[in-house]
Structure formats: structure tokens, C-alpha cells
C-alpha beads as a LAMMPS data file, in Angstrom:
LAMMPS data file: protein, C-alpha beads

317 atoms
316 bonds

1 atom types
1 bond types

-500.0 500.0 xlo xhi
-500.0 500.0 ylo yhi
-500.0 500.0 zlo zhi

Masses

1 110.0

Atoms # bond

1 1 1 -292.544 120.016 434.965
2 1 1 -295.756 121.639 433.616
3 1 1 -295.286 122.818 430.368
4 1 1 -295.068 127.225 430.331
5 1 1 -294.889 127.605 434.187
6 1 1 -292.869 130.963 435.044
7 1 1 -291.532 131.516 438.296
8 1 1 -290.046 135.122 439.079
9 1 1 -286.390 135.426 440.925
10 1 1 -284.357 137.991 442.589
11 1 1 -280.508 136.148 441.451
12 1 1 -280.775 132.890 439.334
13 1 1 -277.329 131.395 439.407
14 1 1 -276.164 129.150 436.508
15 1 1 -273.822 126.345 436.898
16 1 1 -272.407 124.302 439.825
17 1 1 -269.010 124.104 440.033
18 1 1 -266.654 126.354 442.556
19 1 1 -267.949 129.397 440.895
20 1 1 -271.876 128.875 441.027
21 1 1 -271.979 127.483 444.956
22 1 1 -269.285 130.228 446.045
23 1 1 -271.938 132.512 444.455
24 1 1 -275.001 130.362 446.384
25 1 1 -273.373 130.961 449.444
26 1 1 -272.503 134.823 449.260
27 1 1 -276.044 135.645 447.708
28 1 1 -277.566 133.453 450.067
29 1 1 -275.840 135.169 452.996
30 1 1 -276.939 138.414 451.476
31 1 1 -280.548 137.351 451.839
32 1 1 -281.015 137.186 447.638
33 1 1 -283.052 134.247 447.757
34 1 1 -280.533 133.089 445.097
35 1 1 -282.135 130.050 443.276
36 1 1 -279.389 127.772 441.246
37 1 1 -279.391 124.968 438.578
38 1 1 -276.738 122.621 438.317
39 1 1 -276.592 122.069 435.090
40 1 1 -275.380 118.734 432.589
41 1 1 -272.652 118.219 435.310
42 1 1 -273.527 119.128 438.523
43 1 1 -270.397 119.644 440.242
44 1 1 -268.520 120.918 437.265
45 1 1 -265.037 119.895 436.122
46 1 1 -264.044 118.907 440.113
47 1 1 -266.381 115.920 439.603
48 1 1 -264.114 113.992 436.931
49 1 1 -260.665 115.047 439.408
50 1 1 -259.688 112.645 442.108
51 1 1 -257.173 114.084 444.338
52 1 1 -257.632 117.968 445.181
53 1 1 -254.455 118.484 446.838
54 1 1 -253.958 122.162 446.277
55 1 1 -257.603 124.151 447.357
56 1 1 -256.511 126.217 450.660
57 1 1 -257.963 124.392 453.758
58 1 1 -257.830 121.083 453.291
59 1 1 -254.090 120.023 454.489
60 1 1 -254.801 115.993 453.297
61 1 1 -256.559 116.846 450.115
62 1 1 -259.955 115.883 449.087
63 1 1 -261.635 113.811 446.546
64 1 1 -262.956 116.514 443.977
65 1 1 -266.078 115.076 443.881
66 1 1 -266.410 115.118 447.654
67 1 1 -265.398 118.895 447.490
68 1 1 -267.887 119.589 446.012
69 1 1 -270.721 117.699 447.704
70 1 1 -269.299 120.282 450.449
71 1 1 -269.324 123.098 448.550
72 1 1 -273.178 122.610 447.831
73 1 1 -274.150 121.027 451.293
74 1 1 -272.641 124.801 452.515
75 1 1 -275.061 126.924 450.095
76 1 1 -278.026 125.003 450.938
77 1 1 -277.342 125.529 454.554
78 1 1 -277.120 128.867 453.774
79 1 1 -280.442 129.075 452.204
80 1 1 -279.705 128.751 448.373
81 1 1 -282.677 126.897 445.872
82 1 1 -280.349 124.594 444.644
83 1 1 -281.946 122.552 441.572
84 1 1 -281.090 119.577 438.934
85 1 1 -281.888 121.068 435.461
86 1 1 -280.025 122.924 432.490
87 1 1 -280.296 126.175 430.984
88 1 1 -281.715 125.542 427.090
89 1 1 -282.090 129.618 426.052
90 1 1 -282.318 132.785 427.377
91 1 1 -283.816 136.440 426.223
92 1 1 -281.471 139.307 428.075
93 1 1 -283.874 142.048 425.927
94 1 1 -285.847 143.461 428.994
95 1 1 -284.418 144.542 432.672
96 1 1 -286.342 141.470 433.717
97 1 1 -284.250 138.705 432.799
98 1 1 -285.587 135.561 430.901
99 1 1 -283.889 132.167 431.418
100 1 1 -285.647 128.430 429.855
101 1 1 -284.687 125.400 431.971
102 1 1 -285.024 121.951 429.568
103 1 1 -286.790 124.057 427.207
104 1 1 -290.200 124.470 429.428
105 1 1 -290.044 126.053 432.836
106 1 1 -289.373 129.834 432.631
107 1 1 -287.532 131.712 435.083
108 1 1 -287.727 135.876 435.090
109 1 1 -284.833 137.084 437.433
110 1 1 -283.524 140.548 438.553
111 1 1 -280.112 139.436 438.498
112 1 1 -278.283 136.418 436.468
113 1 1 -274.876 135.196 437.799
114 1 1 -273.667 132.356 434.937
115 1 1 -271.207 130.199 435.958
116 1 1 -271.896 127.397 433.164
117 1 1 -267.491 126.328 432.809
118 1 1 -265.440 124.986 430.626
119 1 1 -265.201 121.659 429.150
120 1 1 -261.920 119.860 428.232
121 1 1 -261.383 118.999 424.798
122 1 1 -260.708 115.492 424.306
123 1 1 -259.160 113.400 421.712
124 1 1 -262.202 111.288 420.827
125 1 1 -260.525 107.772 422.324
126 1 1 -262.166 104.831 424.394
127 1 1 -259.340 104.218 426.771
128 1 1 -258.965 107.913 427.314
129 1 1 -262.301 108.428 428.383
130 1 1 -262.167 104.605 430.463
131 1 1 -258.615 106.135 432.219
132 1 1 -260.133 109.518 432.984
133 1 1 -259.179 110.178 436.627
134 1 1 -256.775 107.442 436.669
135 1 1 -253.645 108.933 434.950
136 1 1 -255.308 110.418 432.347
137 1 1 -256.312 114.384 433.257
138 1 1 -256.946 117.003 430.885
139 1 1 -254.858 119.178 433.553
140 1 1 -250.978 119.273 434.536
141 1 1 -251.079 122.116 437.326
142 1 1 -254.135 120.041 439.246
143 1 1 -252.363 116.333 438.632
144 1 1 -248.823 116.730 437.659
145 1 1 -247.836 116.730 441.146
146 1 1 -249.396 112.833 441.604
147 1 1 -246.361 111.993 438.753
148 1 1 -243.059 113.302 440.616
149 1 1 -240.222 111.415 438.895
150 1 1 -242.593 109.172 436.397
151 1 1 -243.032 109.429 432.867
152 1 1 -245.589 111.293 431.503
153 1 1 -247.278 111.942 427.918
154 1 1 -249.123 115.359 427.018
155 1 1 -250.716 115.852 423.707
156 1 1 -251.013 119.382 422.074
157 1 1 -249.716 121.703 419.636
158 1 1 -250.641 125.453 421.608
159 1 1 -248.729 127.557 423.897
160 1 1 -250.806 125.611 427.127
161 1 1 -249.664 122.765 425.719
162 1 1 -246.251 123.921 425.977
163 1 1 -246.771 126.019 429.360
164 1 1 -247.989 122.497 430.675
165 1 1 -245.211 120.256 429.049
166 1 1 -242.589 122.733 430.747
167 1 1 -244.454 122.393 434.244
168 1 1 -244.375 119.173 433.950
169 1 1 -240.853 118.409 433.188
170 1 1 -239.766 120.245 436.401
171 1 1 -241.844 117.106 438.450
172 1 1 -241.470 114.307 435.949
173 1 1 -238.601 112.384 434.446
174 1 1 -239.393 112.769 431.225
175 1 1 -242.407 114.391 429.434
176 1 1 -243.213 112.709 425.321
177 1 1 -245.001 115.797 423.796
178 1 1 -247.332 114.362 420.950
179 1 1 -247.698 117.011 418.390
180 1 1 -249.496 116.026 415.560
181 1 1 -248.166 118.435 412.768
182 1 1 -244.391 119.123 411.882
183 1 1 -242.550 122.058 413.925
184 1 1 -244.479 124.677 411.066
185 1 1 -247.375 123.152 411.932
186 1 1 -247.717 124.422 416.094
187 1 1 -249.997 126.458 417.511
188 1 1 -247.813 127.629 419.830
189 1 1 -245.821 130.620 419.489
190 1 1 -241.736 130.539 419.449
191 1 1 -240.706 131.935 422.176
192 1 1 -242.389 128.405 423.968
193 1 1 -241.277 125.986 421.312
194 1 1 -237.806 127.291 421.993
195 1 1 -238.408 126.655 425.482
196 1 1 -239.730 122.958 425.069
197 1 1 -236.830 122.341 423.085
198 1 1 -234.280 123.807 425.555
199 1 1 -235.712 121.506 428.151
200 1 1 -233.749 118.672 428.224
201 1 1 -235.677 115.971 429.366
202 1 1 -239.069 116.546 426.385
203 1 1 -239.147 114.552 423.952
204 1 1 -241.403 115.782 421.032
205 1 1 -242.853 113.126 418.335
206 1 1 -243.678 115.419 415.615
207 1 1 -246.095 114.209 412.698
208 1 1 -247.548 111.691 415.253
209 1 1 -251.323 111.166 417.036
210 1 1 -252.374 109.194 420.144
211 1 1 -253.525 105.461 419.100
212 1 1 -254.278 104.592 422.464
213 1 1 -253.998 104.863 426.171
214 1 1 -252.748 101.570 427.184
215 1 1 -253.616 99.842 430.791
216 1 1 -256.693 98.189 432.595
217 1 1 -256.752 100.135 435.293
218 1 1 -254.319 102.899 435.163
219 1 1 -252.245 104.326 432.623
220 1 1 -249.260 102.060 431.763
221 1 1 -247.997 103.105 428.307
222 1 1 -249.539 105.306 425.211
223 1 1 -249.410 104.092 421.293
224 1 1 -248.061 106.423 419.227
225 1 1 -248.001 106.594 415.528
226 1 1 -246.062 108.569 413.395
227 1 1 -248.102 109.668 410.443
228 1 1 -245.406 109.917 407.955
229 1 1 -243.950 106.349 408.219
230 1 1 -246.921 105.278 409.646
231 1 1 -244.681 103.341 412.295
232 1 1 -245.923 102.797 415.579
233 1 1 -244.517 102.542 418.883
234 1 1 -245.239 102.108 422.702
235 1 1 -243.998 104.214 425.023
236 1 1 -244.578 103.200 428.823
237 1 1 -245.653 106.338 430.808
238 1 1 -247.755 106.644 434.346
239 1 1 -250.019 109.451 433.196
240 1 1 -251.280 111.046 429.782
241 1 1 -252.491 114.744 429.342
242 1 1 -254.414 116.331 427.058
243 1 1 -254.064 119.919 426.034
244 1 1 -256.019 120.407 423.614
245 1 1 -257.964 123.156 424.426
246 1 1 -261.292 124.059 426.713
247 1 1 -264.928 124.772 425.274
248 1 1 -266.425 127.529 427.320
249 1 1 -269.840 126.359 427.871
250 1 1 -271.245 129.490 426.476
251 1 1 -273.329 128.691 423.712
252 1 1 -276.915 129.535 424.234
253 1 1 -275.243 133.208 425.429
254 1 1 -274.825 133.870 421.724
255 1 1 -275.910 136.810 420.451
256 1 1 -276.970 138.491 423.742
257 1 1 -273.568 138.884 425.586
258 1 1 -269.950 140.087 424.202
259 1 1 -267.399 137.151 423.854
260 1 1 -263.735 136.459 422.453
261 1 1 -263.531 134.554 419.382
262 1 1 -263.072 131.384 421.330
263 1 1 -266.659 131.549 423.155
264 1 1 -265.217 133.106 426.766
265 1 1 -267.812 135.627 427.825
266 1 1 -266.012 139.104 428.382
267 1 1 -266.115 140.979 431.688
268 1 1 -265.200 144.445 432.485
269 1 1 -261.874 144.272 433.809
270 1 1 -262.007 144.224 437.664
271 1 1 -265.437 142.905 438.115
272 1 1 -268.185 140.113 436.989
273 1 1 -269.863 142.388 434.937
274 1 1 -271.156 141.358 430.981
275 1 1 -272.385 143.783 428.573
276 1 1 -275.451 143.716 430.094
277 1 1 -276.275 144.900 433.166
278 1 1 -277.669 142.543 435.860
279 1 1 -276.013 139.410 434.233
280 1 1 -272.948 138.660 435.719
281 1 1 -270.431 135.880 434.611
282 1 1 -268.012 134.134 436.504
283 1 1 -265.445 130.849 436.652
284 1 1 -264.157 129.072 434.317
285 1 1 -266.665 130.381 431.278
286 1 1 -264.829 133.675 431.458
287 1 1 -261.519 132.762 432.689
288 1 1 -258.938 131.110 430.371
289 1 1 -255.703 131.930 431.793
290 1 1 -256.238 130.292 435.428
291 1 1 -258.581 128.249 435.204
292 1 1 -258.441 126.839 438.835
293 1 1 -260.928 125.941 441.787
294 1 1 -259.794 128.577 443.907
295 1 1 -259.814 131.546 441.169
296 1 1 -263.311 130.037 440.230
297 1 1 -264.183 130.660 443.785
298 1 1 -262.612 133.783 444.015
299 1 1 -264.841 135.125 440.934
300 1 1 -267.930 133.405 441.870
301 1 1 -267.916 135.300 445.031
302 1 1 -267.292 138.636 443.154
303 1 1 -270.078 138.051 440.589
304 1 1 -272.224 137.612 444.248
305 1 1 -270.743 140.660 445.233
306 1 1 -271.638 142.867 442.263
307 1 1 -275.120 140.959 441.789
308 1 1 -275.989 142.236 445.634
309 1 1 -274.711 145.742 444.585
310 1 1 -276.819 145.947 441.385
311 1 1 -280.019 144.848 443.086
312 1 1 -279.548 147.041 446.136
313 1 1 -278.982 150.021 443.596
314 1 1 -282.187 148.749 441.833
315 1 1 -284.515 148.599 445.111
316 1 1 -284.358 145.571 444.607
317 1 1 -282.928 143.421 447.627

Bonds

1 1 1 2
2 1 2 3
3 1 3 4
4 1 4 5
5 1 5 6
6 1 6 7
7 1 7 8
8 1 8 9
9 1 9 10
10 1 10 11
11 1 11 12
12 1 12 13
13 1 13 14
14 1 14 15
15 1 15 16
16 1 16 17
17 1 17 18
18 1 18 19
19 1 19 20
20 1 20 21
21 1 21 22
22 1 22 23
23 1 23 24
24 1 24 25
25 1 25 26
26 1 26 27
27 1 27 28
28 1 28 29
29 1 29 30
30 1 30 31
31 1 31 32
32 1 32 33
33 1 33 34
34 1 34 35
35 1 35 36
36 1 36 37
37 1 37 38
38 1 38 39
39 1 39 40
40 1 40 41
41 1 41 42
42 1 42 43
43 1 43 44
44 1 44 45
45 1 45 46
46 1 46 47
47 1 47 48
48 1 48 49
49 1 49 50
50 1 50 51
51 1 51 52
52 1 52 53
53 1 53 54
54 1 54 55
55 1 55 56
56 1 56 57
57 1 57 58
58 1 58 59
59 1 59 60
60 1 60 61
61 1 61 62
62 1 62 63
63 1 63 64
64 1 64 65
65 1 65 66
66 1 66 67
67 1 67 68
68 1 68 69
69 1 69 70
70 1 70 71
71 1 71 72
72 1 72 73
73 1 73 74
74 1 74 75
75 1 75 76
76 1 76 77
77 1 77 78
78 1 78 79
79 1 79 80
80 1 80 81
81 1 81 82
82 1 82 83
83 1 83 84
84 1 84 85
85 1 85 86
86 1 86 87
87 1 87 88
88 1 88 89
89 1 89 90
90 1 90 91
91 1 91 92
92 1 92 93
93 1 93 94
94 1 94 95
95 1 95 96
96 1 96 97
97 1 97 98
98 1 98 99
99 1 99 100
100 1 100 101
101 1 101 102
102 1 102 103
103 1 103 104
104 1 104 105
105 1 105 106
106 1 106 107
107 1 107 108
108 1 108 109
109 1 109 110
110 1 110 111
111 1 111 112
112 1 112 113
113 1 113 114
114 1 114 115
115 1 115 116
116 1 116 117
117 1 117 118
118 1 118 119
119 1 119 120
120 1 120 121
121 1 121 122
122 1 122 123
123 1 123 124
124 1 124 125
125 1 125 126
126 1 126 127
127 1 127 128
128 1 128 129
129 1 129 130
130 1 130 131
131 1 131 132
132 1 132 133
133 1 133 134
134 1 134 135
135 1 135 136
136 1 136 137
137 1 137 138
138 1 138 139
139 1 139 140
140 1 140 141
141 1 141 142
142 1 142 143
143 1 143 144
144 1 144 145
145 1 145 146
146 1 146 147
147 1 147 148
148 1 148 149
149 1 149 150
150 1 150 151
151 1 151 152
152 1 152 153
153 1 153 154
154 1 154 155
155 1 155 156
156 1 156 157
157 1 157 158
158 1 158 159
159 1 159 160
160 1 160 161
161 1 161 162
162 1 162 163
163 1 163 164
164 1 164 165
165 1 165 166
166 1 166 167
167 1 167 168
168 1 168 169
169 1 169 170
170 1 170 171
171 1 171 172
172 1 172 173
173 1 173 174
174 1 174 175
175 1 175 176
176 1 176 177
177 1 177 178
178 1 178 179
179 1 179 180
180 1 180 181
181 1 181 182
182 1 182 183
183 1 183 184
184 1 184 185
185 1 185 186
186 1 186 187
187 1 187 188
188 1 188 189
189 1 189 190
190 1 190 191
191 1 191 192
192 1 192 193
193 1 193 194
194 1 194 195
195 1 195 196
196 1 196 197
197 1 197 198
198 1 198 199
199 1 199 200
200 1 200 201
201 1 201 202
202 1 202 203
203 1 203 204
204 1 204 205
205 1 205 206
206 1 206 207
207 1 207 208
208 1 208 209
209 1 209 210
210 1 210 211
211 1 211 212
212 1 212 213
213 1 213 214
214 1 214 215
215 1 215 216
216 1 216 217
217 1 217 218
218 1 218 219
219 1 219 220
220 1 220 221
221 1 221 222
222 1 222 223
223 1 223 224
224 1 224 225
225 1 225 226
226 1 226 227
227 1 227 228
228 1 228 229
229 1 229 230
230 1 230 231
231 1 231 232
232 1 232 233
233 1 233 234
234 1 234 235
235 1 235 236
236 1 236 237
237 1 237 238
238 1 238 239
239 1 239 240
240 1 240 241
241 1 241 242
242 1 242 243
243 1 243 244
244 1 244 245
245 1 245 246
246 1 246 247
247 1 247 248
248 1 248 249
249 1 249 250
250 1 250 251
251 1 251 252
252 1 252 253
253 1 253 254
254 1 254 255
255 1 255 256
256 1 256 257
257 1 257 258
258 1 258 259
259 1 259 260
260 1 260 261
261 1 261 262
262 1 262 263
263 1 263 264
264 1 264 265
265 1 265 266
266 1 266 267
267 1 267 268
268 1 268 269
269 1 269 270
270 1 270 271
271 1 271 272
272 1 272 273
273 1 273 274
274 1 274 275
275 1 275 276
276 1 276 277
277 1 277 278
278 1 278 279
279 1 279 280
280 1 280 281
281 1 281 282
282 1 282 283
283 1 283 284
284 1 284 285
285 1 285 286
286 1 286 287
287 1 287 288
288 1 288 289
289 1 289 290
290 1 290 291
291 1 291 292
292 1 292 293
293 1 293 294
294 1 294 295
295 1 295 296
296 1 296 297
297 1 297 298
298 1 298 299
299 1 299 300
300 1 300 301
301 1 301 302
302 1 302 303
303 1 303 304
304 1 304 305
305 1 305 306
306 1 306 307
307 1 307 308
308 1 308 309
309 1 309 310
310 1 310 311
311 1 311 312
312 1 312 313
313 1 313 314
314 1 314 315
315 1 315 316
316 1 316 317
């Protein structure tokens, strides 16, 4: 790309996953011209998921990868600029606004829908990232369901980590909660400790950290060790979960748009809308309760929605 080019939009959409092509298509539809760059992971999260058993419309499930060759095959038949490249730093100063792609092309657009995610936190491990999307998920609600009546690890300390741990136990025969501090030591709050320990079948090895996902091809067994001993043992489980926490992929938003202390860009209640107006956020980087496909969706379309209504009130479009 030539070095300082600027090219002027009417909706620049940010990100790729559910969020950023349900946007494509609405804008698109709306005749917005929207132009949209996938980003470090085109595809977002959905790309690292196998099975998609439970997005409305597709009764046999769907690869998540697949999905969302779909979802982008539909915007560009709708007329969306879809584009390989990543955001690098923006300037939200002016009503025009200013977005760098890879640090040299410059886009000016009326209206900015970000849908940049959320990234799973991971433990740091080789055979977690070699099992990813073969029993190891950083996600209970999308793959519990693949685990009725196996064993199953999860590793966390925070009240998702118990939410997830509970869900679980209600499809698996028994769930081995690694929680690497003592009971003082959680995250979580009591009211779901009590509940993990009211549920019969968790087990929770306190004091102890993940060695290592064991098996070649799937998930056979984790390693645990117990940090005050310094014991280890293997426990043989069909799938390992970690709930650890998600990074909003919010960074470069710094300083220009309201977030919690976590990174998650704030919108007013209701709508798409940041703190300032014309930029619009939606999926996963503002969501941290759901944190689904289908509620990514849902808000990508909104952030559409409210984009179209800000440029038509503008002259704009």
C-alpha cells in the first residue's frame, strides 16, 4: 500500500466476526457503501470453534469457521468492501472520523461501527494451544454440550469460572475445578463458591495449576500440581476449559472512547452508541455478560441500525 494514501468513507466497519458482517450486511442493504477490515483474525473467535450447534437456522450445526465464510460471502453479496488489514490508531477529534490501517493507509469516515472482540485468555501452555478445538475451548455454554456424561476440567478462580463449572456439571459427570489460590484466594464472589461447593459432583483442587493437557489428538487427561506439596497427579478428562477471563480488543480506543476498567467500550444503554457520536461499538468488545454469536449478531445489526440513523440525520446517506 502506498505510504499516506487517504481514502474517504461513509461507515468503516471494524472487525469480522458475527458482529462486523451482521453490520456489512445491514449497512450494505441500507446503501452505506460500508467498507470493512477484518482484522488479525478474520472471522473472529468462531474461527478457532468447531461445532456451532446452537446459532438459530442451522438444525445440523456448522463448522464455525464455515459460518463464517457464510456470514462474509452474504455481505459481499450485499455490496460490502470487505478487506484483509488491521486497525493500528485512530483520531475521533473531528466529525470526520480518522482510522490508520497497518500504520499507512488512512481512512476518513462519517460513521465508525467497531466490532474488534474479545480474545480468550489463555494459560500460556503448548498442548493447550495444540488441543484448541479438540477438547480444549475457552467456552462451556458453546462446547459443554459435545461432553454430556464425560469428565471435564475448567480452570479459573472468578464468578464465570464458577457460572461455567455449574453449567457444566448439569451435562458432565464430573467437573475438576483448578483454582490456583486457597478458598481466600477466589475471585469469585460467595454466593457462587457456595454454589460450586453445593454441587455434588465438582471437585475443586485448591493451591493447584495446569501442568499440561495430556493427549495427541484430543484431550485425554490434564496434569495437575498442587503447589503446596508440590505433588502431582493425572486426572483423565475428555475436555479442558479455560476461564480465565477475555481481553476486549480495545486498545488503540484508549483515550478517545469511555470504557470499564477491564477495557469493554461503554454504550448507552439500549443502543450502539460510544461517547462519541458517529462511532458505534458492537459484539463482543462491548459485551461481557453474553458473549455469544447470536447476541454479537443481534448488536452488530443495531450498531448498523443507529449508524444509518446518524448519517441520514447528518445528510449524509
Amino acid at each position: 500500500m502506498e505510504q499516506g494514501t487517504v481514502e474517504r468513507v461513509h461507515c468503516l466497519i471494524i472487525g469480522s466476526g458475527p458482529a462486523g458482517y451482521t453490520a456489512a450486511i445491514y449497512a450494505a442493504r441500507a446503501n452505506m457503501k460500508p467498507v470493512l477490515y477484518q482484522g488479525i483474525q478474520p472471522g473472529g473467535q468462531l474461527t478457532i470453534t468447531t461445532e456451532v450447534e446452537n446459532y438459530p437456522g442451522y438444525p445440523e450445526g456448522i463448522q464455525g469457521p464455515e459460518m463464517m465464510v457464510n456470514f462474509e460471502k452474504q455481505a459481499v453479496r450485499m455490496g460490502a468492501d470487505i478487506r484483509y488489514g488491521l486497525a493500528t490508531k485512530v483520531d475521533f477529534s473531528g466529525p470526520v472520523h480518522k482510522v490508520w490501517i497497518d500504520d499507512e493507509k488512512l481512512i476518513e469516515a462519517d460513521a465508525v461501527i467497531i466490532a474488534t472482540g474479545a480474545s480468550a485468555k489463555w494459560l500460556g501452555i503448548e498442548s493447550e494451544q495444540r488441543l484448541n478445538g479438540y477438547g480444549v475451548s475457552a467456552c462451556a455454554v458453546c462446547d459443554g454440550f459435545f461432553f454430556k456424561g464425560k469428565e471435564v476440567a475448567i480452570v479459573g478462580a472468578g464468578d464465570t469460572a464458577c457460572e461455567e463449572a455449574i453449567y457444566l456439571s448439569k451435562l458432565a459427570s464430573n467437573v475438576h475445578m483448578i483454582v490456583r489460590k486457597g478458598e481466600d484466594g477466589m475471585k469469585a464472589s460467595k454466593v457462587m463458591q457456595d454454589r460450586v461447593k453445593a454441587t455434588a459432583n465438582i471437585k475443586v483442587y485448591y493451591h493447584s495449576e495446569t501442568v499440561e493437557v495430556v493427549g495427541e489428538k484430543k484431550v485425554e487427561a490434564v496434569t495437575i500440581r498442587n503447589n503446596q506439596d508440590n505433588t502431582t497427579q493425572t486426572v483423565p478428562v475428555s475436555a479442558f476449559f479455560v476461564a480465565i477471563g477475555h481481553q476486549p480488543n480495545s486498545d488503540i480506543f484508549k483515550g478517545w472512547l469511555t470504557m470499564d476498567d477491564a477495557g469493554y467500550l461503554i454504550t448507552v444503554p439500549g443502543t450502539s452508541k460510544t461517547n462519541v457520536p458517529g462511532v458505534f461499538a458492537s459484539g463482543d468488545v462491548q459485551d461481557k455478560i453474553y458473549r455469544q454469536a447470536v447476541t454479537a449478531s443481534g448488536s452488530g445489526c443495531m450498531a448498523a441500525l443507529d449508524a444509518e440513523r446518524y448519517l441520514s440525520e447528518h445528510g449524509i446517506v
